[in-house]
Wavefront OBJ file of the C-alpha trace (Angstrom):
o trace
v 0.000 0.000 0.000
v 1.590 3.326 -0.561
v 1.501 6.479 1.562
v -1.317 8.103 -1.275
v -3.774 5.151 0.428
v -3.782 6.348 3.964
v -5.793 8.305 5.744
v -4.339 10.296 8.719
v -5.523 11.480 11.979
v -4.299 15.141 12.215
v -3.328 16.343 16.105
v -2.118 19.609 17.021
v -0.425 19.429 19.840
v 0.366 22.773 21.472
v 4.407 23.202 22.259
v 5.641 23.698 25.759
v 9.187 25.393 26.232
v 8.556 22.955 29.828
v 11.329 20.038 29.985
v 11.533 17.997 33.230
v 14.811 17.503 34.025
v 14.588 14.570 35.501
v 13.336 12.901 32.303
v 15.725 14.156 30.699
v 18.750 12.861 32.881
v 16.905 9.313 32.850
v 16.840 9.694 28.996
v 20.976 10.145 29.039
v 21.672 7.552 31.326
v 19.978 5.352 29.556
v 20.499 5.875 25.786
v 23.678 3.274 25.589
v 21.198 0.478 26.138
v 20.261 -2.129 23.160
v 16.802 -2.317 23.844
v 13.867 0.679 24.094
v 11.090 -0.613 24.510
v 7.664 1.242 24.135
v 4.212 0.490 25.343
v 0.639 1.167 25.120
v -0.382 3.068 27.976
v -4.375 2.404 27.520
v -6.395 2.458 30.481
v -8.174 -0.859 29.098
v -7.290 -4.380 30.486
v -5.042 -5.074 26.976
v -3.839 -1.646 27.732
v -2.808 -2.175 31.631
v -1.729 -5.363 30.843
v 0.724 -4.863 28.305
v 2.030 -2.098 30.581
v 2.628 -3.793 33.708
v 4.689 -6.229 31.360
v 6.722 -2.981 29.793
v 7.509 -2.175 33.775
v 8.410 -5.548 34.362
v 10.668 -6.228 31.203
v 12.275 -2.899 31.800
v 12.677 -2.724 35.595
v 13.009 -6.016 36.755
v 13.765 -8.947 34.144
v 16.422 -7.301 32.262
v 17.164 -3.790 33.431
v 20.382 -4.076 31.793
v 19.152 -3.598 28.694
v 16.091 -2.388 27.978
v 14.684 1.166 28.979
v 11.526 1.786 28.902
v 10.127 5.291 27.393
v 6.991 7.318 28.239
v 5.145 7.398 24.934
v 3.034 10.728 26.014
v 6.742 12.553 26.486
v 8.324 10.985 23.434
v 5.085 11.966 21.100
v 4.372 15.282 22.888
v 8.102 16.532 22.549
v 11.499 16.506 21.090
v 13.682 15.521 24.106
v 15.139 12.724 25.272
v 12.687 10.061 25.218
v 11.880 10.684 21.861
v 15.791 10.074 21.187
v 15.845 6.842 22.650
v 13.241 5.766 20.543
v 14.745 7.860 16.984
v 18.424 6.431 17.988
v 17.318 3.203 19.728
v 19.081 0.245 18.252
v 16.339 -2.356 18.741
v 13.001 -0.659 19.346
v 9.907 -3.013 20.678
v 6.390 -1.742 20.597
v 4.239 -4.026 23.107
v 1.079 -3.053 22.076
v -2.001 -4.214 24.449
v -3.865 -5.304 20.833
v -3.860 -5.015 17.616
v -4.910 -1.279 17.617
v -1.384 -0.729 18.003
v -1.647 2.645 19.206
v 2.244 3.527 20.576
v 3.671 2.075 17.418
v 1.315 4.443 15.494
v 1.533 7.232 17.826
v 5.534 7.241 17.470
v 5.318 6.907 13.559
v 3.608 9.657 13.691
v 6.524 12.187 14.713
v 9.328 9.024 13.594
v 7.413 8.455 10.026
v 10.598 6.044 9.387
v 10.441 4.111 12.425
v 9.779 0.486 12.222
v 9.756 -0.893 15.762
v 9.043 -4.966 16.361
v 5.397 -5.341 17.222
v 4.411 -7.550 20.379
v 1.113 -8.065 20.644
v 0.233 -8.485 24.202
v -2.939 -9.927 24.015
v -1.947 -12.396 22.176
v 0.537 -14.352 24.216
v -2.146 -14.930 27.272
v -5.512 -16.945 27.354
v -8.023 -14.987 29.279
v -12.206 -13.484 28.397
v -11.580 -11.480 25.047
v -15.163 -9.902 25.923
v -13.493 -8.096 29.266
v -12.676 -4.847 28.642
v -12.051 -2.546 31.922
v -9.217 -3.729 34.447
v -12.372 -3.581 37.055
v -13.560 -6.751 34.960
v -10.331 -9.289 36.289
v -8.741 -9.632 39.092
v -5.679 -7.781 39.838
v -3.503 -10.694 40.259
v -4.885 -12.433 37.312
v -3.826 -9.062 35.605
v -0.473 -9.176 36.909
v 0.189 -13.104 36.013
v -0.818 -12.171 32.617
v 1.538 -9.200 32.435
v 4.569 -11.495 34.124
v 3.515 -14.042 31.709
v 4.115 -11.411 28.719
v 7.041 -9.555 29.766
v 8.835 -13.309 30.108
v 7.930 -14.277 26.657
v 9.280 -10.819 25.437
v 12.329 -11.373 27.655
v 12.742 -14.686 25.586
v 13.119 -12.619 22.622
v 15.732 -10.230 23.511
l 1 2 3 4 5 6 7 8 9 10 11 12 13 14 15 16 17 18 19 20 21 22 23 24 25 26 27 28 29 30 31 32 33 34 35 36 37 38 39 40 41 42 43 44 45 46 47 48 49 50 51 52 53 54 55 56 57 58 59 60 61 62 63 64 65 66 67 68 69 70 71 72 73 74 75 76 77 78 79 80 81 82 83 84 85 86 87 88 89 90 91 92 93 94 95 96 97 98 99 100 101 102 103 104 105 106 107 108 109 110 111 112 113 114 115 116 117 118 119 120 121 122 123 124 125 126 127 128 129 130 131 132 133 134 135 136 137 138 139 140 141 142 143 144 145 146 147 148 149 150 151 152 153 154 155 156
């Protein structure tokens, strides 16, 4: 399909001369990493889910190399967290489904990025007709997220 086929969502986003600089110190300790990994950050259960694996991945199966980006601050600006992603060696989108909203989000102000999709909801068995994180239990929610975030681990 080429570019003439697509429709686009248009967003103006107003600019803020605001950088935290905390983000931005995070962002430049850890750019040397292999690994940036970007998540959905939907308030659905796909959407929870696939982030409590990001945090996991990221934090506690293999700090070492992976960082994990916020998707609002790497879309909203031009600072560090959208460098990880634009100079990332090995970018991973875990998407909660197959709406695949950070991957598009991120193309959006990266039109040549081409990050490896993970589709969360697709590596756990569970109701496909829940929808809120009020409709599971929260430790089913977080043995599906461990469950994810050690089948993405597998990958790296």
């Amino acid at each position: 399909m080429s570019d003439n086929n697509i429709e686009y969502e248009i967003a103006q986003i107003p600019k803020t001369k605001n950088v935290c600089p905390m983000c931005e110190t995070y962002a430049n300790h850890q750019a040397d990493k292999p690994v940036v990994v970007m998540c959905c950050e939907g308030a659905c259960l796909r959407g929870e889910i696939a982030r409590q694996a990001a945090n996991l991945v990221c934090h506690r199966l293999a700090p070492e190399k992976t960082v994990r980006i916020c998707l609002g601050g790497a879309f909203t600006k031009s600072t560090g967290q959208r460098n990880l992603v634009k100079d990332g060696k090995r970018v991973i989108a875990l998407e909660g489904c197959f709406i695949e909203c950070a991957s598009r989000t991120m193309k959006a102000v990266i039109p040549d990025l081409n990050p490896e999709l993970i589709i969360a909801d697709e590596l756990y068995d569970f109701d496909t007709n829940l929808f809120g994180i009020n409709e599971m239990p929260e430790e089913e929610i977080k043995q599906h997220a461990l469950e994810v975030a050690k089948k993405v681990v597998e990958i790296l």
